[in-house]
DSSP file (Angstrom, degrees, kcal/mol; ACC not computed):
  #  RESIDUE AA STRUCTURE BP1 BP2  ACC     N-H-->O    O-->H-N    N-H-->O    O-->H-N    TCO  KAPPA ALPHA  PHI   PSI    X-CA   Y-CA   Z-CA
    1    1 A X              0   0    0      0, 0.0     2,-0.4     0, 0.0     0, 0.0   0.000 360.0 360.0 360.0 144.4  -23.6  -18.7   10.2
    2    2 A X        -     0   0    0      1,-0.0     2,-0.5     2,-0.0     0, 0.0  -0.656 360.0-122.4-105.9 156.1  -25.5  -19.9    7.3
    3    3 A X        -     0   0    0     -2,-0.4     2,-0.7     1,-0.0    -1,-0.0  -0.795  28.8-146.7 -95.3 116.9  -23.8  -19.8    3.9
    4    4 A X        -     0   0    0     -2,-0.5     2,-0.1     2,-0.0    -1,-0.0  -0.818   6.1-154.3-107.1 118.0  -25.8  -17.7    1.3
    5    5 A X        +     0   0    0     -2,-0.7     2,-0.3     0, 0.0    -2,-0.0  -0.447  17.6 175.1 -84.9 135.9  -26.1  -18.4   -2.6
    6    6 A X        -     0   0    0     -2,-0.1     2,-0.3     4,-0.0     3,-0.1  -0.936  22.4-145.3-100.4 135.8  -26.8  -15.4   -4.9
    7    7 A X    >>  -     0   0    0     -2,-0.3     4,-1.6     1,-0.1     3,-0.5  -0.705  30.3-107.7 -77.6 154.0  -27.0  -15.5   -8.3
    8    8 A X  H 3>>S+     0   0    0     -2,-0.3     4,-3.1     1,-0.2     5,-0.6   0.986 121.1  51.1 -20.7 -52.5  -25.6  -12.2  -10.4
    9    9 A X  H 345S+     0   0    0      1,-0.2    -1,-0.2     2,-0.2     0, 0.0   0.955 110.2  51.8 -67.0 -30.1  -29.0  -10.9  -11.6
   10   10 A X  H <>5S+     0   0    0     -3,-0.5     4,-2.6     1,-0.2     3,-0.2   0.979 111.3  52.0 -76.8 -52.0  -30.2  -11.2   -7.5
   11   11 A X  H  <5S+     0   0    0     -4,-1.6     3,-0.4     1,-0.2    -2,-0.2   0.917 111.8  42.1 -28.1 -73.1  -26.9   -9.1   -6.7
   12   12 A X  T  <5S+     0   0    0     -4,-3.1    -1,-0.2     1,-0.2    -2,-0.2   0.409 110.3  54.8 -61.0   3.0  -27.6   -6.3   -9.2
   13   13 A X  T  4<S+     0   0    0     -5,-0.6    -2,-0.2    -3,-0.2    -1,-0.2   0.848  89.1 104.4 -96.5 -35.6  -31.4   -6.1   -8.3
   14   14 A X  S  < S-     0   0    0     -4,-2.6     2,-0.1    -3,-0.4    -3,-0.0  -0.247  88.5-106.5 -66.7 153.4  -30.2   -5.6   -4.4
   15   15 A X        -     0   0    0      1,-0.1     2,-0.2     2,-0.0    -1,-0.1  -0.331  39.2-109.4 -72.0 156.9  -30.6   -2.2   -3.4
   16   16 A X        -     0   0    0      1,-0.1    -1,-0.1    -2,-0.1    -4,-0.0  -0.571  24.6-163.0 -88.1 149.5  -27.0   -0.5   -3.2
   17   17 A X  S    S+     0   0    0     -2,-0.2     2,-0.3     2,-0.0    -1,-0.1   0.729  74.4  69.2 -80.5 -36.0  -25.4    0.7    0.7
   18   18 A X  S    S-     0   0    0      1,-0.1     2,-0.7     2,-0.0    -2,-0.0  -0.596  73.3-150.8-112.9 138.8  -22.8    3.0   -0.4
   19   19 A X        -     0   0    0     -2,-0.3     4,-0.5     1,-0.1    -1,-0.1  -0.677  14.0-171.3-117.6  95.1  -24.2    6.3   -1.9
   20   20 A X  S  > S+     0   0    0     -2,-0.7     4,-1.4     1,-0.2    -1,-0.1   0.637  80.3  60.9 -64.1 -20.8  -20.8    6.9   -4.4
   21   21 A X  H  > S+     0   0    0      2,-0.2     4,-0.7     1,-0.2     5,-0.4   0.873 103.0  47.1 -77.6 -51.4  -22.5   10.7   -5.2
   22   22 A X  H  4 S+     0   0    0      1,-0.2     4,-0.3     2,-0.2    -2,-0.2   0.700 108.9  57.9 -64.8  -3.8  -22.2   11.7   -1.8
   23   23 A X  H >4 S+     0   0    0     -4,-0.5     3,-1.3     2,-0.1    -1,-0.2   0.846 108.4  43.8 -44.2 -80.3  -18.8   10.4   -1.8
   24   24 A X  H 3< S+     0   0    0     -4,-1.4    -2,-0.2     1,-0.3    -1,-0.1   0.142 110.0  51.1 -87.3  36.7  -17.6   12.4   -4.3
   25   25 A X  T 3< S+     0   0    0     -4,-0.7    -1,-0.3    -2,-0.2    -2,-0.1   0.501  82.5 105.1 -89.3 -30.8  -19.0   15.3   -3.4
   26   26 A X    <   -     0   0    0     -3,-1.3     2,-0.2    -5,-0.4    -3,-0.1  -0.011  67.0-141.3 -64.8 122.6  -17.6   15.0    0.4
   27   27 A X    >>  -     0   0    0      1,-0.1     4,-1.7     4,-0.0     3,-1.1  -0.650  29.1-109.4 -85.4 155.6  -14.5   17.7    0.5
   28   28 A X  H >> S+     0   0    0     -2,-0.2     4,-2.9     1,-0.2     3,-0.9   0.950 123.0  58.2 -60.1 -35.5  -11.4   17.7    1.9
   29   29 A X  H 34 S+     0   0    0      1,-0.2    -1,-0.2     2,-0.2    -3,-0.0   0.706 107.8  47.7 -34.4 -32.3  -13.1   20.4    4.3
   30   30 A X  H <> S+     0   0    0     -3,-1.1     4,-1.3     2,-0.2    -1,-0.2   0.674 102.5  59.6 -44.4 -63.0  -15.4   18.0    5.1
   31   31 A X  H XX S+     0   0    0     -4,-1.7     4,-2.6    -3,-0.9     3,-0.6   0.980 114.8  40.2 -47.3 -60.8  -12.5   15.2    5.7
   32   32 A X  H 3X S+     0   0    0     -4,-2.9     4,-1.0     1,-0.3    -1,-0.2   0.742 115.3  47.9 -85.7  -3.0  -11.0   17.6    8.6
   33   33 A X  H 3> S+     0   0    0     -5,-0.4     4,-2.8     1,-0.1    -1,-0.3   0.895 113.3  45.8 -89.9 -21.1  -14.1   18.7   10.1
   34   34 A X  H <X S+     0   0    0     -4,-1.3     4,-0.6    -3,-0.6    -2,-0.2   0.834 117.3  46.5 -72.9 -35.4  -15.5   15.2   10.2
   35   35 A X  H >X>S+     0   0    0     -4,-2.6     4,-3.5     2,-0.2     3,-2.2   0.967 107.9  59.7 -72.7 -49.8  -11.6   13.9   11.9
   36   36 A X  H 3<5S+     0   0    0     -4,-1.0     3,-0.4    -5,-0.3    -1,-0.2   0.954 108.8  40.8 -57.9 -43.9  -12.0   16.9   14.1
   37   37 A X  H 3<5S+     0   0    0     -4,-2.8    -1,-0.3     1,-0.3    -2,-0.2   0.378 109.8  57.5 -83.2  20.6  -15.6   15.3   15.6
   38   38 A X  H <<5S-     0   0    0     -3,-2.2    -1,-0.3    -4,-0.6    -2,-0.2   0.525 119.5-118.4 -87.3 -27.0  -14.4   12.3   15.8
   39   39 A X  T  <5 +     0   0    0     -4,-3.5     2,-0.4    -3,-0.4    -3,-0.2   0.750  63.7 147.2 101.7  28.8  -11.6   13.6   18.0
   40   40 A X      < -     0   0    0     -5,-1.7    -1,-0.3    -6,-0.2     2,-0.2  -0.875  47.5-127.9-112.2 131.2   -8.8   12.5   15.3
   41   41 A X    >   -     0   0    0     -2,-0.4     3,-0.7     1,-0.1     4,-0.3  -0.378  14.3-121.7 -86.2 164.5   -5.9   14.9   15.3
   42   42 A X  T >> S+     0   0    0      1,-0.2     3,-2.3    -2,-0.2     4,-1.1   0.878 105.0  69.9 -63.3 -29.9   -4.9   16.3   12.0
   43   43 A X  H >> S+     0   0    0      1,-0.2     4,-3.0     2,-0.2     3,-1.3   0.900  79.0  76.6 -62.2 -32.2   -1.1   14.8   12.2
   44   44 A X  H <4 S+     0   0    0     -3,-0.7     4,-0.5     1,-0.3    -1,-0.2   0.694 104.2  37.8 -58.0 -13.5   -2.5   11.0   11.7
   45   45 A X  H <4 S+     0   0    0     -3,-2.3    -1,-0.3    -4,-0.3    -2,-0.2   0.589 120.8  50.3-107.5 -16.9   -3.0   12.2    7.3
   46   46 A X  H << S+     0   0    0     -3,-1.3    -2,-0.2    -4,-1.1    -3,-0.1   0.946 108.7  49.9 -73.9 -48.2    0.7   14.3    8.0
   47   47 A X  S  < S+     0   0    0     -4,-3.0    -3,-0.1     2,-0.0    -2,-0.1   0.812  91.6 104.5 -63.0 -29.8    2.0   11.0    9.4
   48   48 A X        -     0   0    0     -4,-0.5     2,-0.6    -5,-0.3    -3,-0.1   0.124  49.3-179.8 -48.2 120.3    0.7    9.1    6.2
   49   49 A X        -     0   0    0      2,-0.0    -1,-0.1     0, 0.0    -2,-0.0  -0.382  27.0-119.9-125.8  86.9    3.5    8.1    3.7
   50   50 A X        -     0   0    0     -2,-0.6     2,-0.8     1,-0.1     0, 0.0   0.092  13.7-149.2  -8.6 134.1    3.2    6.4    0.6
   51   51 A X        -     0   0    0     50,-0.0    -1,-0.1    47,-0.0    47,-0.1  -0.902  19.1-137.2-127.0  80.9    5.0    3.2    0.3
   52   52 A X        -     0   0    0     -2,-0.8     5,-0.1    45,-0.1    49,-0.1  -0.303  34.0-101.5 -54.5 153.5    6.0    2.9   -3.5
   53   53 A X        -     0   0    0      1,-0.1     4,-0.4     3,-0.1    -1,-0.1  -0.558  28.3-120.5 -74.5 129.8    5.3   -0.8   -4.6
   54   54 A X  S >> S+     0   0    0      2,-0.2     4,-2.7     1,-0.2     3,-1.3   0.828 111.7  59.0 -26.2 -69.6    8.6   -2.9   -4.8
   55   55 A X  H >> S+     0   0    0      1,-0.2     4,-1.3     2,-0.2     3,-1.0   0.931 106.6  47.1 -52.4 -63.5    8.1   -3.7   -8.4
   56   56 A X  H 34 S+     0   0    0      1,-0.2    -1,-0.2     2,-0.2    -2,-0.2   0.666 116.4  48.2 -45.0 -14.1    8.2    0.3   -9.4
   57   57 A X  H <> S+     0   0    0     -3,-1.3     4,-0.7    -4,-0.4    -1,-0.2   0.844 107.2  48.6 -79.1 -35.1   10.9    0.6   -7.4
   58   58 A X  H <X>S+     0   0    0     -4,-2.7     5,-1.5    -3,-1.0     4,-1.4   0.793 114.9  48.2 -63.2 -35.3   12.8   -2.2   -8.6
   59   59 A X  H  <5S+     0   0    0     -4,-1.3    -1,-0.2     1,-0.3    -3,-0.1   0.407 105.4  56.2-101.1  -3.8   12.2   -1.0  -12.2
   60   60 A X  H  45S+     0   0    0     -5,-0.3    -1,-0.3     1,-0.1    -2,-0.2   0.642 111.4  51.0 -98.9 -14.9   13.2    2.9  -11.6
   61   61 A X  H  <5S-     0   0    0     -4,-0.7    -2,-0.2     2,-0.1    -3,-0.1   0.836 112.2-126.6-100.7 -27.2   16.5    1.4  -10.4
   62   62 A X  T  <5 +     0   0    0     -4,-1.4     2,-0.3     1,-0.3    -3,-0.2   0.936  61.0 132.6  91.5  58.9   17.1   -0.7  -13.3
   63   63 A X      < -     0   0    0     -5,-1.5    -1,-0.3     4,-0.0    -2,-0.1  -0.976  50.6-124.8-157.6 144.2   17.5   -3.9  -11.6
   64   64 A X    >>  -     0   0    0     -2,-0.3     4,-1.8     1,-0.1     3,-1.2  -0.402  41.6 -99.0 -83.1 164.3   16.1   -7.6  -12.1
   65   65 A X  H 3>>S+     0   0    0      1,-0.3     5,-0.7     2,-0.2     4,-0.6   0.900 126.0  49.7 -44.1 -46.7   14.5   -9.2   -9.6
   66   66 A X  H >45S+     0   0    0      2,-0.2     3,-0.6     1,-0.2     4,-0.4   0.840 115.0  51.2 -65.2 -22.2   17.5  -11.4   -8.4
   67   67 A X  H X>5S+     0   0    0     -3,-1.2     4,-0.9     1,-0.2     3,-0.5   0.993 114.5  47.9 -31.5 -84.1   19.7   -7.8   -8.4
   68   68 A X  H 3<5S+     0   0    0     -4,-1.8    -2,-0.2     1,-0.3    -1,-0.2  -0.055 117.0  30.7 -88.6  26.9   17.2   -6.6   -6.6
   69   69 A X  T <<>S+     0   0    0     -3,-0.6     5,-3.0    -4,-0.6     4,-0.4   0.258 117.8  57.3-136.2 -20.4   16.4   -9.2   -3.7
   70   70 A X  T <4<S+     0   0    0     -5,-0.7     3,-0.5    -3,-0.5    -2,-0.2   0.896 114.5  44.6 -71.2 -38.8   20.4  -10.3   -3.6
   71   71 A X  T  <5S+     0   0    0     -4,-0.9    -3,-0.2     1,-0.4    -1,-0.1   0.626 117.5  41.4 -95.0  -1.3   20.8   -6.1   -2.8
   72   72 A X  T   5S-     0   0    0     -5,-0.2    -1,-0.4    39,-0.0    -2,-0.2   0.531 110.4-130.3-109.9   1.7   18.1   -5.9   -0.4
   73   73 A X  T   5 +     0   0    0     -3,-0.5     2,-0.2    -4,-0.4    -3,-0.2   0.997  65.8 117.6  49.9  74.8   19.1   -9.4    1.3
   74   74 A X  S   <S-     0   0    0     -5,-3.0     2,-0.2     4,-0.0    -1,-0.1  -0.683  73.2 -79.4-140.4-148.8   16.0  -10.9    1.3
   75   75 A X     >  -     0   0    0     -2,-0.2     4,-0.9     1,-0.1     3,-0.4  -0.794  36.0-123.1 -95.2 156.6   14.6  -14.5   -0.6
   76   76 A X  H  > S+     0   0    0     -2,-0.2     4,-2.2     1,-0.2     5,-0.2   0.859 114.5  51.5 -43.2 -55.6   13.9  -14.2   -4.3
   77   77 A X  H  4 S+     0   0    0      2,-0.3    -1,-0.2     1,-0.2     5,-0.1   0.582  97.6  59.9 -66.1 -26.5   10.3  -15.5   -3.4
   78   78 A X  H >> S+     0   0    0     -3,-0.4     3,-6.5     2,-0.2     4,-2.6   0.959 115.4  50.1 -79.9 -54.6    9.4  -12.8   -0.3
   79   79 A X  H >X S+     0   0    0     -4,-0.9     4,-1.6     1,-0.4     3,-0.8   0.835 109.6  40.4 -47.4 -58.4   10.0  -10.5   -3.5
   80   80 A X  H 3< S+     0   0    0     -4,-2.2    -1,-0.4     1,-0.2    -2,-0.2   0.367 105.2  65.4 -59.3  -0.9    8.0  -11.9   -6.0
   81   81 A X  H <4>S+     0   0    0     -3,-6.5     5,-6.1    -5,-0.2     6,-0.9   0.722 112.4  42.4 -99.5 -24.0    5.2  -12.6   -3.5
   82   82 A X  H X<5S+     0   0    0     -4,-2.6     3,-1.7    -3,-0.8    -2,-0.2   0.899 107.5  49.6 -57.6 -44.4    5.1   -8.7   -3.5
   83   83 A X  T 3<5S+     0   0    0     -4,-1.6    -1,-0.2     1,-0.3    -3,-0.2   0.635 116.5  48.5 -84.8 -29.5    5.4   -7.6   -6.5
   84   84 A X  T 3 5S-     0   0    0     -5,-0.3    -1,-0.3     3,-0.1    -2,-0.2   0.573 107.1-120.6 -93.0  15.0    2.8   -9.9   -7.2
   85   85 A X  T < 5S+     0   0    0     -3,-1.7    -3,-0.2     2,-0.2     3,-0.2   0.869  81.2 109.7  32.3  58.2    0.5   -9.1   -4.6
   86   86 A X  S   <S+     0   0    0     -5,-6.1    -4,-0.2     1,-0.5     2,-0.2   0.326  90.5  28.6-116.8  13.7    0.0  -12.5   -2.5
   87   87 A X  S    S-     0   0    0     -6,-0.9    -1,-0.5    -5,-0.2    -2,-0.2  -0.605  71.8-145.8-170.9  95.5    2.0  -10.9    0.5
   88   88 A X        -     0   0    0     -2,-0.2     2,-0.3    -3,-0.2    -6,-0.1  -0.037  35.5-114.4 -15.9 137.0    2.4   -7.1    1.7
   89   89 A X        -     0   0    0     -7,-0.1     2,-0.1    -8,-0.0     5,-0.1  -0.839  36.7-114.1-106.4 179.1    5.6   -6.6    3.0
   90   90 A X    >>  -     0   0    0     -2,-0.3     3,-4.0     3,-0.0     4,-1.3  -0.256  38.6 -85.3-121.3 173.5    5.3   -5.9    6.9
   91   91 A X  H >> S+     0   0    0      1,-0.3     3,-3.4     2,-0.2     4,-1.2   0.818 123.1  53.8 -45.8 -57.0    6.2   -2.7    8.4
   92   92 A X  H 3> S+     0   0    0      1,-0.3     4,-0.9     2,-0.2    -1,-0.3   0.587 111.5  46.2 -58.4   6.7   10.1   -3.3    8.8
   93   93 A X  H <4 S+     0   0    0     -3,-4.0    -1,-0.3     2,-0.2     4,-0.3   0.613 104.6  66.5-115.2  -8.7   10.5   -4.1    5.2
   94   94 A X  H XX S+     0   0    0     -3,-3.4     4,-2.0    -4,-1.3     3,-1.9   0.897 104.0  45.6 -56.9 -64.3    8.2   -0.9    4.6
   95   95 A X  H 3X S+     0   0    0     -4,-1.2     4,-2.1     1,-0.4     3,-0.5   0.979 106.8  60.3 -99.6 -78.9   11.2    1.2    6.0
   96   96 A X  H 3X S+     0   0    0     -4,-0.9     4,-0.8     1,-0.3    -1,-0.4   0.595 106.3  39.3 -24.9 -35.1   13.3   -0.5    4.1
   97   97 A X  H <> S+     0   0    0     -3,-1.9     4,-2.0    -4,-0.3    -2,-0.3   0.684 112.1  59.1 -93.9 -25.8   12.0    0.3    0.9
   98   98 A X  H >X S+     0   0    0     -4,-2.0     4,-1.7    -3,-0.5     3,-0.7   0.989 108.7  51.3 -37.8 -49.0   11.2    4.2    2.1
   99   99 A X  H 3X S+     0   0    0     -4,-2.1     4,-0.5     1,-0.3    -2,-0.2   0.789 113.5  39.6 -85.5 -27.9   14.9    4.2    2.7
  100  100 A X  H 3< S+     0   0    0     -4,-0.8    -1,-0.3    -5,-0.3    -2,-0.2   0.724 110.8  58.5 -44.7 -42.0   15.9    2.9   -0.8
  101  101 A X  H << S+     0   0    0     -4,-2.0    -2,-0.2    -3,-0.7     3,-0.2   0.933 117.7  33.4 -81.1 -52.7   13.3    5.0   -2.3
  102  102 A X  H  < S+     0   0    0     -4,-1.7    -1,-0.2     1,-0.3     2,-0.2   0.633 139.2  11.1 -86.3  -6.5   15.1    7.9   -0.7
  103  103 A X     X  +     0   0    0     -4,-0.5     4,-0.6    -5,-0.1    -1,-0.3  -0.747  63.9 172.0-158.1 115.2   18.7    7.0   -0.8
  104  104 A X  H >> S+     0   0    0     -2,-0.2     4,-3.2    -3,-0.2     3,-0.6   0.944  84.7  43.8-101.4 -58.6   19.4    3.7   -3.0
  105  105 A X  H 3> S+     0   0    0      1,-0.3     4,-3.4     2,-0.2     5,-0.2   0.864 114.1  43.0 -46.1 -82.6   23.1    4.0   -2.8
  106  106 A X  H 3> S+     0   0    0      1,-0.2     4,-1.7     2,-0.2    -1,-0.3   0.657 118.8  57.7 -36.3 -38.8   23.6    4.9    1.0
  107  107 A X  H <X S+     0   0    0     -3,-0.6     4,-1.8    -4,-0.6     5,-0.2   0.986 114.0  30.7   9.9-100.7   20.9    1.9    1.1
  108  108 A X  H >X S+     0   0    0     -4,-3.2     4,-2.8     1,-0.3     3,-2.2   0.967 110.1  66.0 -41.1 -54.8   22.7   -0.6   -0.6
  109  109 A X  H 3< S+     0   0    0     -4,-3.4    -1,-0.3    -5,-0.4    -3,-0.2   0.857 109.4  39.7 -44.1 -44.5   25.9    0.5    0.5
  110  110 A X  H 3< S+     0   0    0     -4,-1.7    -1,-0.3    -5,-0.2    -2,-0.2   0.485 109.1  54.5 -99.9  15.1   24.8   -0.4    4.2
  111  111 A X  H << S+     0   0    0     -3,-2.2    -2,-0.2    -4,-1.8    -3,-0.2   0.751 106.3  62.7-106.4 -21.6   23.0   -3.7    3.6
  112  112 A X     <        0   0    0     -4,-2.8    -3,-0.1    -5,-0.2    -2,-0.1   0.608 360.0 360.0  -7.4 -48.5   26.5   -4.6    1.8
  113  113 A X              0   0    0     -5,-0.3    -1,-0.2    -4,-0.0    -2,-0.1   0.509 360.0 360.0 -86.2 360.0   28.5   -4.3    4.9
């Protein structure tokens, strides 16, 4: 594969792929009729959960990093590679902060014991 140089001004000159008005026009009516011919069932956006980011979490609980990486028993560093965004954390550590998010105490209480 051959390595190709652009400058800016050649970048902005290319004609654009994505047409951003028909994007925000598209409705959520739109969304499910499009899932529905694609043969995608409606629960996969029910299943969808938000993940708050570790640093808003850390900071609604009112705890510094080292608090808050001693109380989830992980390294100072896995935290801070989150919080900075050089590392996701991977699905089981996902579930782990859902469970905080929804119960800090009962949480804590059993990564304690």
């Amino acid at each position: 594969m051959a390595i190709v140089r652009r400058t800016m001004e050649n970048i902005r000159r290319m004609k654009r792929r994505v047409n951003r008005a028909k994007i925000a026009a598209t409705t959520e009516a739109d969304i499910r009729r499009h899932m529905r011919e694609d043969g995608q069932s409606q629960s996969v956006l029910a299943e969808f959960a938000p993940v708050t980011p570790p640093q808003v979490l850390r900071k609604q609980l009112h705890m510094t990093q080292t608090e808050f990486a001693k109380a989830l028993r992980i390294p100072l560093a896995t935290l801070r590679n989150w919080e900075q965004g050089r590392v996701l954390p991977d699905p089981a550590a996902r579930s782990l902060l859902t469970i905080v998010v929804r119960n800090p105490r009962a949480a804590f209480r059993a990564l304690a014991a």
